[in-house]
N, C-alpha and C positions, 0 to 999 in steps of 0.2 A: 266578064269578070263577075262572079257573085261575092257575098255579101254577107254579113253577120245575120243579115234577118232573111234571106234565102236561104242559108243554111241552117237556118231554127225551124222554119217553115217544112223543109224535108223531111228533118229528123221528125218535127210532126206527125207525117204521114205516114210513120211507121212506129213497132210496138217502143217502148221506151226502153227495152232493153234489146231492143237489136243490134248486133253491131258497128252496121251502119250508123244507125242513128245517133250512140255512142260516140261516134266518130265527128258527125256532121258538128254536133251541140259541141263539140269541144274546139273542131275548127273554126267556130262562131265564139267562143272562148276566146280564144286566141286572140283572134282580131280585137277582138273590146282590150285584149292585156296589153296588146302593143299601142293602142291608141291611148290605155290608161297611163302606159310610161313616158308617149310623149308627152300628153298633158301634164305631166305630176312636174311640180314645183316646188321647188328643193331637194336637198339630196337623200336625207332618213323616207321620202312619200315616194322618192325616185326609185329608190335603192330598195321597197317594198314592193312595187309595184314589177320592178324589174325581176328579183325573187318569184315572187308568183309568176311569173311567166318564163321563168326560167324553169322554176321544177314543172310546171305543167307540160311545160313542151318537150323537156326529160323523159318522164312517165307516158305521156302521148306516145312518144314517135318509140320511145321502147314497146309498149304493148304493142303496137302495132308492126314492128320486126318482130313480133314472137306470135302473133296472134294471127295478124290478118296477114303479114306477106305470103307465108307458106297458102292460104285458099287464093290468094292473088294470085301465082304461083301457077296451079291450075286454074282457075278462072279466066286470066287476063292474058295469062301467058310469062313465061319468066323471064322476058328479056323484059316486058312491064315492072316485076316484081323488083329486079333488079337494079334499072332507074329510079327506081322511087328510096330502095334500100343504099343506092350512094348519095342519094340526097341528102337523105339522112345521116349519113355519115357526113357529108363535106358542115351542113347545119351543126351539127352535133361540134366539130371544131370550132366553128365561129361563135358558135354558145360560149364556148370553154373561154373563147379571147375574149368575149363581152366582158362576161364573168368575172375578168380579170382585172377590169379597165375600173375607170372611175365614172359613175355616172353620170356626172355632172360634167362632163371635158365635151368637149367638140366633134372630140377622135368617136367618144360612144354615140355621138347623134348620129356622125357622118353612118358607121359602122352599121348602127343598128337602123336605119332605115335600107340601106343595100340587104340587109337580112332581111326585113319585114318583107321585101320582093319577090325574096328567094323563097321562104315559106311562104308565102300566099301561093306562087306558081306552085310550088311543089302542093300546097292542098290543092288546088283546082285540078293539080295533072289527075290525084289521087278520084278524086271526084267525078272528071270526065274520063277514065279510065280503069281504075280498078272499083270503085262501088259499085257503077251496074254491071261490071259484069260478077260482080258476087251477086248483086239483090237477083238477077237472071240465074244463075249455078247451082246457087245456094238456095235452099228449100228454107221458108220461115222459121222452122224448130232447129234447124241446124244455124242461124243467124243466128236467134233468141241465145242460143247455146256459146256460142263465140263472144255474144255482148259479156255473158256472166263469167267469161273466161278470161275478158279483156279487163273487168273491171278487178278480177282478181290478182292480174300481174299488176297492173297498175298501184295496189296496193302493195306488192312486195318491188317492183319496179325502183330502180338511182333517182334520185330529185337535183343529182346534180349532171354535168354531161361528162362521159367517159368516151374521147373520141376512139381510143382505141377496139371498144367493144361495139359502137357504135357501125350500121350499115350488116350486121350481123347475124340473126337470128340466132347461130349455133353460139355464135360467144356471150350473147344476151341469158342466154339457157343458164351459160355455163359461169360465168365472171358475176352478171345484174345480180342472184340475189348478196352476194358479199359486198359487192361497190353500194347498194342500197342500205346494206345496213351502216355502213360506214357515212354513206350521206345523210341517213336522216340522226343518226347520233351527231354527226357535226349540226345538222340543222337545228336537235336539241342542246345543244351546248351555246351557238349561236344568240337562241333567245332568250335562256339565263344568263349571259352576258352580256347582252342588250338592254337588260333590264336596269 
């Protein structure tokens, strides 16, 4: 099993916009969000911390149906590409019922640790099977190239989870940039009402 600080240590070894690396650092992300929402105590620390890890893991696992399944794809082979893209999908719903819940209730502890299982496997599959065989496929200027491609859907990428576009690559194409806009206007609406 690795670890938030194996996976910073990786991306290390490679340029910082690779897209591996990209990847690794964010799977290392991850981990610290879901350890930061157990920790957090109360519901406004809970319910922020939850947020951040909810749009991150949004924008993650979408650029990565739009970006890296298709070289996974050939790389790894598509019966790879495609286990990792129902992953994504079945995640992508259980996001959505998190999402929904309260997070201070029971039901969201029970919940959200059966999830934190299921992404961690699902990064490690990704990691003991589709990165090397891109860091092997893929030539460095072609990686360099996918990192600067990944961080730009990620910027126009949903901050919230859309299961039905979710596991997709073609409905990501074709649905994310509208559901994105609409997520992050709700996310701007949310904290002038917060306020």
């Amino acid at each position: 099993m690795s670890s938030a600080r194996q996976e910073r240590a990786q991306a290390a070894k490679l340029p910082d916009d690779d897209v591996i690396a990209v990847l690794l650092r964010q799977h290392a992300l991850i981990r610290d969000l879901f350890a930061e929402v157990r920790d957090a105590r109360g519901g406004r620390p809970r319910q922020e911390a939850f947020d951040a890890l909810r749009a991150l893991l949004t924008v993650h696992e979408t650029a990565e149906e739009m970006i890296l399944r298709p070289v996974a794809t050939d790389t790894a082979g598509e019966a790879e590409a495609e286990a990792r893209n129902q992953e994504e999908k079945a995640a992508n719903q259980v996001l959505a019922e998190l999402e929904r819940m309260d997070v201070s209730g029971p039901e969201f502890d029970a919940l959200l640790r059966r999830f934190e299982k299921d992404v961690v496997a699902h990064a490690e599959h990704e990691e003991r099977e589709e990165f090397p065989a891109v860091l092997q496929e893929c030539p460095e200027t072609r990686r360099r190239r996918l990192g600067g491609q990944l961080r730009l859907v990620e910027k126009l990428a949903p901050t919230h989870p859309h299961p039905r576009t979710a596991g997709s690559p073609t409905a990501q194409w074709v649905v994310g940039p509208f559901a994105a806009m609409l997520d992050r206007t709700r996310d701007a609406l949310g904290r002038v009402t917060d306020r």
